[in-house]
N, C-alpha and C positions, 0 to 999 in steps of 0.2 A: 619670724622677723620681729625685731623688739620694737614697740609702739614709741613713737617723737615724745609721747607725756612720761613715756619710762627715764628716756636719755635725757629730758630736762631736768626731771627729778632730783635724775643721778648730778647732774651739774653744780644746780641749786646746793646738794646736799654738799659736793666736794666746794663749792664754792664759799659757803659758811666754814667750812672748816680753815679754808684761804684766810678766810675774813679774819677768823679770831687767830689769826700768825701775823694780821697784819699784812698777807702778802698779797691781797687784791688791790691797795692803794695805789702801786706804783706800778699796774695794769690801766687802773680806770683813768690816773692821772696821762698817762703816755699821751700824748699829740698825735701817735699813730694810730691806738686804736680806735676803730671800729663804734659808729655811736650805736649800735645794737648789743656790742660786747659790754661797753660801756652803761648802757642801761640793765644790762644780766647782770654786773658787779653790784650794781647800786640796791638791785635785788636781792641779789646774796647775803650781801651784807646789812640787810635791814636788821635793825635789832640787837646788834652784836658790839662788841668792845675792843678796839684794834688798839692792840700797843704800839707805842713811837717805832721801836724800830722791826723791820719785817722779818721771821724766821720765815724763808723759805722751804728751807731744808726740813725744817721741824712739823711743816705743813704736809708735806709729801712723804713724811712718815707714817702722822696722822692719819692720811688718806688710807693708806695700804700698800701692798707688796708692787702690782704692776705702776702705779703713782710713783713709787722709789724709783724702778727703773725707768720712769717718763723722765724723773727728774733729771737723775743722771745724765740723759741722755742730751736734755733742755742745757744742763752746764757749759754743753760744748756750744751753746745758740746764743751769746751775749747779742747778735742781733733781734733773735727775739723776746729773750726773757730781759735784756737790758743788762748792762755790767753788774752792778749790783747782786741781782737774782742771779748769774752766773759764778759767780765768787761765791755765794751762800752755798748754792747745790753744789758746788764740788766739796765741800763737806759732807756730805750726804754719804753715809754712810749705810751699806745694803747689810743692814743685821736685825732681826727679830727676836723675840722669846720664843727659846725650842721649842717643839710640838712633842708631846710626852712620848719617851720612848715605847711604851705600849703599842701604841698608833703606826710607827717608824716599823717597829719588827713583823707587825701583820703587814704592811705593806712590803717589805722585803718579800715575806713567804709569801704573797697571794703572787708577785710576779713575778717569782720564778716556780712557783709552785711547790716548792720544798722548804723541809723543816729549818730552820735558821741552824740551828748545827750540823746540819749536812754540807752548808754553806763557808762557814767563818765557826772559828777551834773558841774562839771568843770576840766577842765587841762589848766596848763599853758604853754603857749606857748614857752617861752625860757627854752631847756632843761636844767636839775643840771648839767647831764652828755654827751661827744659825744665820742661815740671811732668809733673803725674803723670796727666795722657790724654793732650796732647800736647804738641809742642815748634812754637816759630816761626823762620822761616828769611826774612833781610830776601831781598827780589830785586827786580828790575826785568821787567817784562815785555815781550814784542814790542811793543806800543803806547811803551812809554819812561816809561813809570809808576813810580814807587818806591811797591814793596808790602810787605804783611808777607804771608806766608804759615806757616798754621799747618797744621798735619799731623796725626793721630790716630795716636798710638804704636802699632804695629803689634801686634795681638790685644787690646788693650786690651778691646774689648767683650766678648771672650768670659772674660776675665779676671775682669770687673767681673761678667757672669752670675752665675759664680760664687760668686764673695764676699756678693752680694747676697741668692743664693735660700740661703745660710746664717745672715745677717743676719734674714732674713723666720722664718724656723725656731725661731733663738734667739728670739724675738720675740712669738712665738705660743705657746713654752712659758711663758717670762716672765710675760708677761699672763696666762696661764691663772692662775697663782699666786693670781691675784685681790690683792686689800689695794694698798698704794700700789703695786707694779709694773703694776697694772690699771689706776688713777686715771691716771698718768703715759702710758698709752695707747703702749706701744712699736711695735706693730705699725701703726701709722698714721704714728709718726715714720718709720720704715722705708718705708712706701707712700712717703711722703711725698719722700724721702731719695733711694727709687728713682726718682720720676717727676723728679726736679731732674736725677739722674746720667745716666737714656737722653736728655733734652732734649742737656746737653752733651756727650755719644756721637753726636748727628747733627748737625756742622757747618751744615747749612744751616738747620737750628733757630737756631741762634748768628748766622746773617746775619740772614735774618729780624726776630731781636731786635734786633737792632744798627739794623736798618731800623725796625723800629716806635718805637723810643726816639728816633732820628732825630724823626720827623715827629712824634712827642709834646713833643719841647724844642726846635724849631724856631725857637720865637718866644722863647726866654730866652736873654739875650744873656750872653756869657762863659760858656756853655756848649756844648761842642760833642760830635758823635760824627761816628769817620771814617766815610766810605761806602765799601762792598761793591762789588767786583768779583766780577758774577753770574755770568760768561762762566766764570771760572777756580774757581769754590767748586759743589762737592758736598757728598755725607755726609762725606767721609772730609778736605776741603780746602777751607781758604777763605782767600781773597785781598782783602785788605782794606786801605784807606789806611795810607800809611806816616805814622808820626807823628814829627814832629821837637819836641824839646821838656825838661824838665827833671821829672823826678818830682819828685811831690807832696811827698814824704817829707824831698826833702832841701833843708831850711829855710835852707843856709848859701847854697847853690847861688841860691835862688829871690830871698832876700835880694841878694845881689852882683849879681842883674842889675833888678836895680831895682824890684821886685815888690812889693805891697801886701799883705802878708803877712795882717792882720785881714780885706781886703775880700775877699780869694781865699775866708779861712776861712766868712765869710758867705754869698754864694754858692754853695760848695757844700751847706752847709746847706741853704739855700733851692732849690737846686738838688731837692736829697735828697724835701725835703718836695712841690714842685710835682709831683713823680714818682710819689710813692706816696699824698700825699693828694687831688692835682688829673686826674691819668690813671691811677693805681691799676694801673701798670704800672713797677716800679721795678727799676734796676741792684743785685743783690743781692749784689754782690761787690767793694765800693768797697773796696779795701783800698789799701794803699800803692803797693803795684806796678801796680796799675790807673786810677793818674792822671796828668796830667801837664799841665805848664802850659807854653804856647805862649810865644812871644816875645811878644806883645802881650794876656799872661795872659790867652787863653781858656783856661778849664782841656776838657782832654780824656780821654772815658771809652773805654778798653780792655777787651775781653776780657765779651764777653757772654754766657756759657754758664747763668748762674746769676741767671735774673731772677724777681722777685715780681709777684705778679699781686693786686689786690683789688677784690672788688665793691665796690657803689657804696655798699650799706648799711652793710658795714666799715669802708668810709672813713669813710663821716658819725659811726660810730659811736666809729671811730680819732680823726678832728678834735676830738671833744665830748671824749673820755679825755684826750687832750692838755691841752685849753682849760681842761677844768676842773679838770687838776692843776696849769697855771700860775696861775691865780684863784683856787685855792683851794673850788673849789664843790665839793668832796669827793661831797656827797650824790648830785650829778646825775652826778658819774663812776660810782657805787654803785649809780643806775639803771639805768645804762648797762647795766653789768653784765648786771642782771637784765632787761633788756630783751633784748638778745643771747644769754640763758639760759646765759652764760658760769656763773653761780652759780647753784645751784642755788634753787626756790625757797624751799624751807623754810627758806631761813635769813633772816635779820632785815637789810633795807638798812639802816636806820641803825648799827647794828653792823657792817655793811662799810662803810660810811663812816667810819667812827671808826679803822677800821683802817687803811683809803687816808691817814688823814689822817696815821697814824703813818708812813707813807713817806713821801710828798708834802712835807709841812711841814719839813722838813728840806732840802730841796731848793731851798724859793723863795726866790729874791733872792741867792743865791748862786751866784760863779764854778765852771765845771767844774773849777775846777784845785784845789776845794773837796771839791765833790759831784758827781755823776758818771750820766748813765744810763744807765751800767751798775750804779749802788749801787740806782739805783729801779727797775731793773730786778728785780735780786737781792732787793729787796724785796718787790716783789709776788708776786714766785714764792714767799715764805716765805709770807705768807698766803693765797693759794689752797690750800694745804693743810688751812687752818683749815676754810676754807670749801668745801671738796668741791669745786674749781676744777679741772675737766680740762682740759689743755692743747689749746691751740689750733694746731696745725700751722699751719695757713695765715696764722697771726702769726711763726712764728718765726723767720723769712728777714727780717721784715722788724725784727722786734726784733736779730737778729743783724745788722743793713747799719746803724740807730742808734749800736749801740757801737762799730760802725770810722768812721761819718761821726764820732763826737761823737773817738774817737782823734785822728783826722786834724784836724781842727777846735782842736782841744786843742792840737796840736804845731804848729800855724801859728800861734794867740793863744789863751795861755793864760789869758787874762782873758776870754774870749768866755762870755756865757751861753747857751746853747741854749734856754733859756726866754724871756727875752727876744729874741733872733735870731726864732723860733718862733711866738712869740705873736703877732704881727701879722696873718704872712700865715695860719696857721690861725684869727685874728678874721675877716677877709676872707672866705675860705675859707666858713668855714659862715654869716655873711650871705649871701653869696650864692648859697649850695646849698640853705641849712637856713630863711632867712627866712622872711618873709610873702608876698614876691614868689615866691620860687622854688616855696613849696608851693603857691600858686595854678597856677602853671606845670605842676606836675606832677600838680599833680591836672584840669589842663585838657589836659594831653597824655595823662592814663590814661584821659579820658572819651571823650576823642576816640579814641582808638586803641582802646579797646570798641567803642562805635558800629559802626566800621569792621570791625570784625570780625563785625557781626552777621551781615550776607548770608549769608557763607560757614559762619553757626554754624545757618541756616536751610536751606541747603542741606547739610548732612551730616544733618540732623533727615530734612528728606526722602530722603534716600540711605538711610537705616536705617527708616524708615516710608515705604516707597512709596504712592504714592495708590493705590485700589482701582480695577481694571480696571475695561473692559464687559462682562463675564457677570455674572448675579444672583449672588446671596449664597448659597452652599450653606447648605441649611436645618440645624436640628442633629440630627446623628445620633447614633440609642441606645447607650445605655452599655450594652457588652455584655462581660460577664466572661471571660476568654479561661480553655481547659481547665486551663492547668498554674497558673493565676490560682487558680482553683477548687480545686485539687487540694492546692496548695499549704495554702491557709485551710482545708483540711476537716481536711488531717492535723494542723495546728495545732489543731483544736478537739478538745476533750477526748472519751473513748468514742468515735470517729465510726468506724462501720463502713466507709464508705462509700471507701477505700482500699482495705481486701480486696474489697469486689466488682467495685472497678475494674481491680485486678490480674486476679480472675478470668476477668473480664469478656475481658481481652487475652490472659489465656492458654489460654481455649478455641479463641478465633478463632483462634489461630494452630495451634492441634490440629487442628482443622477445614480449615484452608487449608493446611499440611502431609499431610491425606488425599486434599485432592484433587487436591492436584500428585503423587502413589504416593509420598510419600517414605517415610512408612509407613505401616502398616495392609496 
C-alpha cells in the first residue's frame, strides 16, 4: 500500500506543474473550494511564476498520459473544473511522441510469442497515430489484409496504477471535507474514471466493443464499424480493418469530393442517438480524429476504448428528458427527475420545473450555431446545485460524447438543429418503448417470466424445508437449566449466598480427593 507522504508528493509535484500553466489560480480563488485545498495550492505554487492566462489543457499534458485522460474526462465537469477550465480541456488533445518502434515489435512478439513475420507480411515503422496508452502502426498481414495495428506503450499500465491509486486518495480526502466537494461525489468520478481506463488497458476489451457496436448498427445504413482481426489481437494488440477514407474534421476535403455535408451531419446524429437511446451501448469518444467518411460517404467509427453503457430504465428516462425539453413539457422532465430520485425529494417539482424551463426555453427553435448543448448542458449543472442534485456518473460519458457529436455536427452544418434532427426519432423511440402496446408487452413478458420462475422458487422452498422423514416425531423435552446457567443467575441475584457454598462445596472435594491420592496429609 502506497504511504499518504508518497501521494502528497505526488500532488505537490503535479501541483507545481498546475502552477506554472497558471491553472491552480482559478482553483484556489473559487468560493467553493475547500480551505485545505486551498492551502495545498498556496503550497504548490510557492516559488513559481503563473501566466495571466491558465493553460489547462497544456498542464495535463505536462502531467502525463493518465492526467490527459483525467482531463478529458474533467471537460465534461464545468461544475467542477468551472467553465473556463471546461472549454480549455476539450482541447486536449490525447497524442504523444511515439515510443521507438524497437520497443513496439518486442512487445508484439513477447505477447503472442511469435516472430513479427509470422504475424504481419509488413508494418511500418513510423506510426499514423501516438496517444497517450498507445500508438497505431498501418501493416499487412501474411493473409494480404491492410490492417491497423495498435500497440499498448510499454509500462503504460503500471504507470496509469499509479497515478490512479493517487487520484483515488486525493479523492476520498476531498469528499471527506463534506459541503459541495461531498455533493459533487469525487470518489465515484474517480471509480468511475478508473473502470473506463483498465477497460482501455485491455485491448481485447476494445475488440470486443468494436464487435458489439458492429452487430448493434448493423442495420443503419451509412454507418459502419471496421472488423477485428481475432487471430492477431490480445491484451496488449489489436488488429483491426484498415480504413481508407477522409476525416470527419476536414470539411474543405469532404466538400471537394462531392459529399453532403448537412446529410453526413444528420446521420451522425442519429447515428449518436440510435446508439445510446435504442441499444444503450454507445461510442463515448466521437471526437474528430475518430471519424471518417468513406468514398461512398459511409461515415466510419475508430478507436473503441472509451464506450457508454445504459440500462434500459435510463434510456426511457434519458428519451422522456430529451422529448420534453424539445416540447417544452418542462414539468414531466422535473418528474422525471424525481422519479430517478436524481433530486431529492424535499424539494418542490414545480419549482424544478420552472427552473428547467429557465435553461430549456432558450434553446427551442433555435440554430446550434445560436445555442448549444453544451450551453444546456452548463445550465443544468448550475441548478442542480440549487437543488441538492448529485451527479450522476453513469450520465457523464454520455453527456460528454453530446458535446463532441453536437461539435462535429456544428462544423459540417452550422444551421443543423439537434432538436429538431432529435425530436423525431426520440418521438418514435418512446412510442414504441414507452406506449400502450409496449407496456402491455412488458408487463406480459414480467408475468410470464415469474410464472416461470415459479417451479424453481418451489423447489429451493423445499431444499431449505425438507419434508419430515419416517421416524415419529421426537416428543418435547424438559427445560432443563444447565449448572453455569444457574450459577450464573444466582450470582446476579442480589444477597444470594449460594456462590460461597458452591465454591465451598468444590473446594472441600478437591481437599478430600487430594488425601486420598497422599498428595497430602
Amino acid at each position: 500500500m502506497t504511504r499518504p507522504a508518497t501521494h502528497i508528493f505526488r500532488l505537490l509535484k503535479w501541483g507545481r506543474i498546475l502552477a506554472r500553466h497558471g491553472a491552480l489560480r482559478p482553483i484556489e480563488t473559487h468560493p467553493q473550494t475547500p480551505d485545505a485545498v486551498r492551502r495545498l495550492c498556496k503550497l504548490a505554487r510557492f516559488g513559481t511564476v503563473q501566466p495571466r492566462e491558465p493553460d489547462f489543457a497544456g498542464a495535463f499534458r505536462a502531467i502525463g498520459p493518465a492526467a490527459i485522460k483525467l482531463g478529458q474526462t474533467l471537460a465534461t465537469r464545468p461544475d467542477i473544473v468551472g467553465e473556463e477550465a471546461a472549454n480549455n480541456l476539450l482541447s486536449l488533445q490525447d497524442s504523444l511522441p511515439p515510443v521507438a518502434f524497437e520497443a513496439i515489435a518486442h512487445s508484439i512478439e513477447s505477447s503472442f510469442e511469435r516472430p513479427l513475420d509470422q504475424l504481419y507480411e509488413r508494418i511500418e515503422e513510423v506510426p499514423v497515430g501516438a496517444a497517450s496508452i498507445a500508438q497505431v502502426h498501418k501493416a499487412v498481414t501474411t493473409d494480404g489484409v491492410t490492417v491497423a495495428v495498435k500497440v499498448l506503450r510499454p509500462g503504460i499500465r503500471e504507470q496509469f496504477a499509479r497515478d490512479i491509486e493517487t487520484y483515488e486518495w486525493a479523492a476520498a480526502h476531498l469528499e471527506a471535507l463534506g459541503g459541495e466537494a461531498k455533493r459533487l461525489r469525487p470518489r465515484l468520478v474517480i471509480a468511475n474514471f478508473k473502470r473506463w481506463t483498465l477497460r482501455e488497458l485491455d485491448l481485447r476489451r476494445e475488440a470486443a466493443s468494436a464487435s458489439e457496436l458492429a452487430e448493434a448498427m448493423h442495420a443503419v445504413p451509412g454507418y459502419c464499424i471496421p472488423s477485428v482481426d481475432w487471430d492477431r489481437t490480445n491484451g496488449r494488440v489489436m488488429t483491426i480493418e484498415w480504413i481508407d477514407g477522409i476525416k470527419i474534421s476536414d470539411r474543405a476535403a469532404l466538400a471537394a469530393a462531392g459529399h453532403n455535408l448537412p446529410s453526413i451531419a444528420q446521420r451522425l446524429v442519429l447515428a449518436f442517438l440510435r446508439q445510446a437511446i435504442s441499444a444503450g451501448f454507445f461510442h463515448a469518444d466521437m471526437h474528430q480524429g475518430n471519424l471518417f467518411v468513406r468514398a461512398n460517404g459511409e461515415i466510419v467509427a475508430i478507436d473503441f476504448g472509451i464506450m457508454g453503457r445504459i440500462d434500459r430504465r435510463a434510456r426511457a428516462w434519458l428519451a422522456e428528458i430529451l422529448y420534453g425539453l424539445t416540447t417544452g413539457n418542462y414539468r414531466r422532465v422535473a418528474e422525471i427527475h424525481f422519479e430517478a430520485q436524481y433530486v431529492p425529494s424535499y424539494h418542490n417539482v414545480d419549482e424544478f420545473a420552472t427552473a428547467l424551463r429557465a435553461v430549456g426555453e432558450p434553446m427551442r427553435g433555435k440554430p446550434v450555431s445560436e445555442l448549444s448543448v453544451g450551453q444546456m448542458l452548463d445550465g443544468l449543472f448550475a441548478i442542480t446545485r440549487d437543488f441538492d442534485m448529485q451527479t450522476q456518473p453513469h450520465l457523464l460519458l454520455l453527456q460528454k460524447t453530446m458535446v463532441m457529436v453536437e461539435g462535429i455536427a456544428t462544423q459540417l452544418d452550422p444551421s443543423i438543429n439537434l432538436w429538431d434532427t432529435a425530436a423525431p426519432y426520440v418521438r418514435e423511440w418512446i412510442r414504441d418503448e414507452l406506449g400502450p402496446e409496449a407496456a402491455i408487452a412488458d408487463k406480459l413478458r414480467t408475468d410470464v417470466d415469474t410464472l416461470l420462475r415459479i417451479p424453481d422458487l418451489v423447489r429451493r422452498i423445499e431444499e431449505r424445508f425438507p419434508p419430515k422423514g419416517g421416524a415419529p416425531e421426537a416428543p418435547p423435552l424438559a427445560d432443563i437449566e444447565l449448572i453455569w446457567e444457574r450459577r450464573e443467575r444466582k450470582v446476579n441475584e442480589p444477597n444470594s449466598i449460594l456462590p460461597y457454598l458452591f465454591t465451598a462445596f468444590l473446594g472441600a472435594g478437591a481437599v478430600y480427593g487430594a488425601m486420598l491420592l497422599g498428595i497430602i496429609g
